[in-house]
KOLBA-837501 format. One record per residue (C-alpha): residue number from 1; residue in three letters; x, y, z. Coordinates in steps of 0.25 Angstrom, whole numbers, plus 5000, padded with zeros to 4 digits. Example, Ala and Ser with C-alpha at 12.3 -4.5 7.8 and 13.67 -1.06 7.14 Angstrom:
   nr  rest     X     Y     Z
    1   ALA  5049  4982  5031
    2   SER  5055  4996  5029
***
This chain:
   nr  rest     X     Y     Z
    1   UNK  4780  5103  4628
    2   UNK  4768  5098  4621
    3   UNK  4763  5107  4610
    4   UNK  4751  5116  4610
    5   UNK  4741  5106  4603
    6   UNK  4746  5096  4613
    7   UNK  4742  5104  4624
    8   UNK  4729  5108  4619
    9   UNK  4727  5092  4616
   10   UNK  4731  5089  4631
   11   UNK  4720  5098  4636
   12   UNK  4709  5093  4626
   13   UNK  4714  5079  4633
   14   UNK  4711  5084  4646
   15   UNK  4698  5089  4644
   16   UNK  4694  5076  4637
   17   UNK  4697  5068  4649
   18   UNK  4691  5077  4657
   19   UNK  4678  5075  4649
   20   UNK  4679  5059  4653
   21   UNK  4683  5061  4666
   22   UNK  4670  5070  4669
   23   UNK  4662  5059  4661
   24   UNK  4665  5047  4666
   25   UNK  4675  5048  4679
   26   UNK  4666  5048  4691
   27   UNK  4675  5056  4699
   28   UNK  4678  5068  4689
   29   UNK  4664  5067  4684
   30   UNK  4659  5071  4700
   31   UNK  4669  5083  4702
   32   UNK  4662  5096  4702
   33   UNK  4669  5110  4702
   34   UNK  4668  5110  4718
   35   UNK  4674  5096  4720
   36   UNK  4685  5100  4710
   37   UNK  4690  5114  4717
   38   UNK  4698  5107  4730
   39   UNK  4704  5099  4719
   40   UNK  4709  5108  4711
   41   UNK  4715  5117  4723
   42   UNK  4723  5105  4728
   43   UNK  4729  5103  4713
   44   UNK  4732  5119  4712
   45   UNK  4741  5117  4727
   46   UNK  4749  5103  4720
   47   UNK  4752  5112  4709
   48   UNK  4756  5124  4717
   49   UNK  4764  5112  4725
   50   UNK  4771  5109  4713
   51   UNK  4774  5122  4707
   52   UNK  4781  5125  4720
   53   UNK  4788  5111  4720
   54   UNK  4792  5115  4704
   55   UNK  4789  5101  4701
   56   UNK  4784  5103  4686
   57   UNK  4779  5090  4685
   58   UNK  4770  5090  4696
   59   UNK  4766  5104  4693
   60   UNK  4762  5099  4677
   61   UNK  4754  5089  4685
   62   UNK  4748  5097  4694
   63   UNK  4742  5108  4681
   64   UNK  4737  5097  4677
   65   UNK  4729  5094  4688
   66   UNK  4724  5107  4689
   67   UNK  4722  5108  4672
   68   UNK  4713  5095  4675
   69   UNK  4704  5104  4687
   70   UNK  4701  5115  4676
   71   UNK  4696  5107  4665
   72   UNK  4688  5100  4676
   73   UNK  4683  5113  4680
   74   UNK  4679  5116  4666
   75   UNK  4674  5103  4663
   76   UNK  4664  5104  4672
   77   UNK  4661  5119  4669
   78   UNK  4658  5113  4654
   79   UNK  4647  5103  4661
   80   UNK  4640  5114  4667
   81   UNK  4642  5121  4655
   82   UNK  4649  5134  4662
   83   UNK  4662  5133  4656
   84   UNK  4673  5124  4650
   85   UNK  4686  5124  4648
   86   UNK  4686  5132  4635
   87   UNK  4678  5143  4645
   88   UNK  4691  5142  4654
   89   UNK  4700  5143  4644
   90   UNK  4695  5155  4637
   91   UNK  4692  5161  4650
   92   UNK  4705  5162  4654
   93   UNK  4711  5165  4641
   94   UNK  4699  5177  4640
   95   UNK  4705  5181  4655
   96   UNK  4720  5180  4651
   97   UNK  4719  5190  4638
   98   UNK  4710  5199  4646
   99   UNK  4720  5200  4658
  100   UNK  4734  5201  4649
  101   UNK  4730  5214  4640
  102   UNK  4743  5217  4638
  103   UNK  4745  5204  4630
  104   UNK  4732  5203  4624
  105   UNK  4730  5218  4622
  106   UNK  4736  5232  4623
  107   UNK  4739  5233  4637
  108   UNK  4754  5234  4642
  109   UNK  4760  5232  4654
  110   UNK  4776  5231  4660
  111   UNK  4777  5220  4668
  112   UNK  4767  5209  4677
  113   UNK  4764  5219  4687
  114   UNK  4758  5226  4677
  115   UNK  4750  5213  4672
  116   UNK  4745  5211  4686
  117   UNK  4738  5226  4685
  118   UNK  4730  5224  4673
  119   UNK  4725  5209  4677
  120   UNK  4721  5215  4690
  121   UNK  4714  5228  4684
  122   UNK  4708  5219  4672
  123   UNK  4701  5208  4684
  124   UNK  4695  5222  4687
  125   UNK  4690  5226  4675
  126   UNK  4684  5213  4673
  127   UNK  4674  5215  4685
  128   UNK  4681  5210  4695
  129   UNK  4679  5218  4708
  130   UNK  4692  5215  4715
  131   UNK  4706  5212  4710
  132   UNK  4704  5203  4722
  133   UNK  4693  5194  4718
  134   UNK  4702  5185  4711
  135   UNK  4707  5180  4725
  136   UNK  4702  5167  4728
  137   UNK  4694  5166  4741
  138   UNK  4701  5151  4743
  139   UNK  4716  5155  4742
  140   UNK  4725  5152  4751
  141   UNK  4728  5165  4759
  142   UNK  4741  5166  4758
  143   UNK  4739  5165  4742
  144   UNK  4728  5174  4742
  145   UNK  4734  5184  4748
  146   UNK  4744  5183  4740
  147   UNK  4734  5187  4728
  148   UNK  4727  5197  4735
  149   UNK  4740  5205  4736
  150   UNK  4743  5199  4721
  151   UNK  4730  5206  4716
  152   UNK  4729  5218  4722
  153   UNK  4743  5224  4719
  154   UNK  4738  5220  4704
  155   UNK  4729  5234  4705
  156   UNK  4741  5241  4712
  157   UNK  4737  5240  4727
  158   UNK  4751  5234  4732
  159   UNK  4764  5239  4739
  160   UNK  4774  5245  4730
  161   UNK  4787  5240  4736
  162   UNK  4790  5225  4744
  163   UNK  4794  5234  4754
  164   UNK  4782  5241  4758
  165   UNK  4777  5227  4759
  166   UNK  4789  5220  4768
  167   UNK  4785  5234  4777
  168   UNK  4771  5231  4777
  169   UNK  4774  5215  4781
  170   UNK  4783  5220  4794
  171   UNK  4771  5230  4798
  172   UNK  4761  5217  4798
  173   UNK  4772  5210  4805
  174   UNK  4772  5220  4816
  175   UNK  4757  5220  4818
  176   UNK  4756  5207  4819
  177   UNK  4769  5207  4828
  178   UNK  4760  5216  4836
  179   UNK  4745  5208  4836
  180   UNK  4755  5195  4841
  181   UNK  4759  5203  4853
  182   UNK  4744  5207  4854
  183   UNK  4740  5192  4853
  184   UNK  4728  5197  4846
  185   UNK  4726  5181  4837
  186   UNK  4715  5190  4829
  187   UNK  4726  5200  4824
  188   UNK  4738  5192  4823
  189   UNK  4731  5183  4813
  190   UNK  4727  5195  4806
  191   UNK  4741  5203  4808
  192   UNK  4747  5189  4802
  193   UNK  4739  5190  4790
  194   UNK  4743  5204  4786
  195   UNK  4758  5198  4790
  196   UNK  4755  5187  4778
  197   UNK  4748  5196  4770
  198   UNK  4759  5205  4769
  199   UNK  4770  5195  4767
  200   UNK  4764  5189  4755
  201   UNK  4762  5201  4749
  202   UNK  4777  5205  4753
  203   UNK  4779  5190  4745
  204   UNK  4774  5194  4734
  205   UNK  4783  5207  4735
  206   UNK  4795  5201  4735
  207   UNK  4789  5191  4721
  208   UNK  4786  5178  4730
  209   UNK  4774  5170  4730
  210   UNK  4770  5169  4743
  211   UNK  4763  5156  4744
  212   UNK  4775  5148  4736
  213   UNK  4784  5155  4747
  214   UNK  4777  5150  4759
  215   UNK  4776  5137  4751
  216   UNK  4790  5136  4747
  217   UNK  4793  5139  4763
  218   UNK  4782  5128  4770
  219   UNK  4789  5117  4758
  220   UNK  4804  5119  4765
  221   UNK  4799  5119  4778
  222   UNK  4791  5104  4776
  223   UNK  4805  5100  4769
  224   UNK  4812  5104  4781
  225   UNK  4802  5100  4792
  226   UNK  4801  5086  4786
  227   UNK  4816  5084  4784
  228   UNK  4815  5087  4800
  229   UNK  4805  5075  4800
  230   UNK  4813  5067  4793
  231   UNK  4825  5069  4803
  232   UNK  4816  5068  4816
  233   UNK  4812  5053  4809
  234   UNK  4824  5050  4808
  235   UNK  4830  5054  4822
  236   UNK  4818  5045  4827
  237   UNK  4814  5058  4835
  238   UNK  4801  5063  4832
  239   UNK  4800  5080  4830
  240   UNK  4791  5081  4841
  241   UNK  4804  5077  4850
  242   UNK  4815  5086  4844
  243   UNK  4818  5099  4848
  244   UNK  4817  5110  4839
  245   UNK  4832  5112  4839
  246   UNK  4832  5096  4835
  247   UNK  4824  5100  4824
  248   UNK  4829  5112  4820
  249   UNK  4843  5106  4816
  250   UNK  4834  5097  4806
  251   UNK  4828  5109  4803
  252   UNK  4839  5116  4798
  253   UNK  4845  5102  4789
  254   UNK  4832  5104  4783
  255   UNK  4834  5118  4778
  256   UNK  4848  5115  4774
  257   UNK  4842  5103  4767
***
């Protein structure tokens, strides 16, 4: 592992190349804070992808993508004269002694829960006007549900057991049982919601993320689907002319597989 001079001389060297590229590359020198965003969206998903595929290599390449975004960000703040990188840096570092009093002062707590509480009532104190607000808008539903619920049982509104929540998950289930007998679109999309919204929180319940959950599931199923494909080629019959039980048998070599 590289020494801690060695890493602070690998950040001076980024920052010195961004400082060419900005000058003198015409591409790098046109990007704006806008035109940067989708980018760096795209390389946050590649390096969730690579977390989930614990390919280490791919995720060290993929930090460094994102590494590269920030100081762009801030090389670009430092043009307009609104921040740098020194700014972001001691702005987070303000933010983390702030939020872990019982590390940098006299506060003690027993356990992460207990952490959760005090970063959830100092936001507050802060000025913030809901423990909320630190939702992004754009979020993925799914992931931003699981936030929500994240957040809010931070100041203590939550269930106390996973099996208050698994009860409240089968009464969402049976109204929008009801709503589909009904055939009302309107409510079953609404009575659907509620069903998500409840199994994600039950998720996080039972100490499972949600999103890698559902990701882990939709990875196995396009491992078994294409092993399918890879057996309808080499039958020469195309799925469209197999029968489900013709498939099904594939299907089950798959998950054996």
């Amino acid at each position: 592992m590289n020494s801690r001079e060695q890493q602070l001389q690998a950040i001076d060297r980024l920052l010195t190349i961004m400082d060419e590229l900005r000058e003198k590359c015409p591409w790098d020198r046109k990007q704006t804070l806008e035109s940067l965003r989708h980018l760096t969206i795209e390389e946050t998903y590649e390096l969730g992808d690579a977390i989930l595929d614990q390919d280490l290599e791919e995720v060290r390449k993929e930090l460094g993508d994102l590494l590269l975004h920030i100081v762009f960000y801030a090389k670009i703040g430092s043009e307009t004269k609104d921040f740098d990188i020194a700014d972001v840096a001691n702005g987070i570092c303000e933010k983390l002694i702030d939020r872990h009093p019982h590390i940098y002062g006299d506060v003690e707590v027993e356990d992460e829960e207990d952490v959760k509480r005090n970063w959830e009532n100092l936001k507050l104190k802060e000025g913030k006007k809901s423990v909320l607000e630190g939702v992004p808008r754009s979020l993925p539903a799914l992931v931003k549900a699981n936030r929500i619920q994240d957040k809010v049982s931070g100041v203590g509104f939550d269930w106390e057991q996973p099996e208050q929540v698994f009860e409240k998950l089968q009464e969402e289930l049976a109204e929008l049982s009801q709503e589909v007998k009904v055939n009302n679109r309107d409510k079953i999309e609404a009575e659907f919601g509620d069903v998500l919204f409840s199994m994600i929180n039950y998720a996080r319940f039972l100490k499972i993320n949600p999103e890698n959950a559902l990701e882990r599931t939709n990875k196995k199923f396009i491992k078994r689907f294409q092993y399918l494909e890879s057996k309808s080629k080499e039958l020469g019959k195309p799925l469209k002319e197999m029968t489900l039980a013709e498939m099904d048998v594939f299907w089950e070599e798959a998950k054996k597989l």
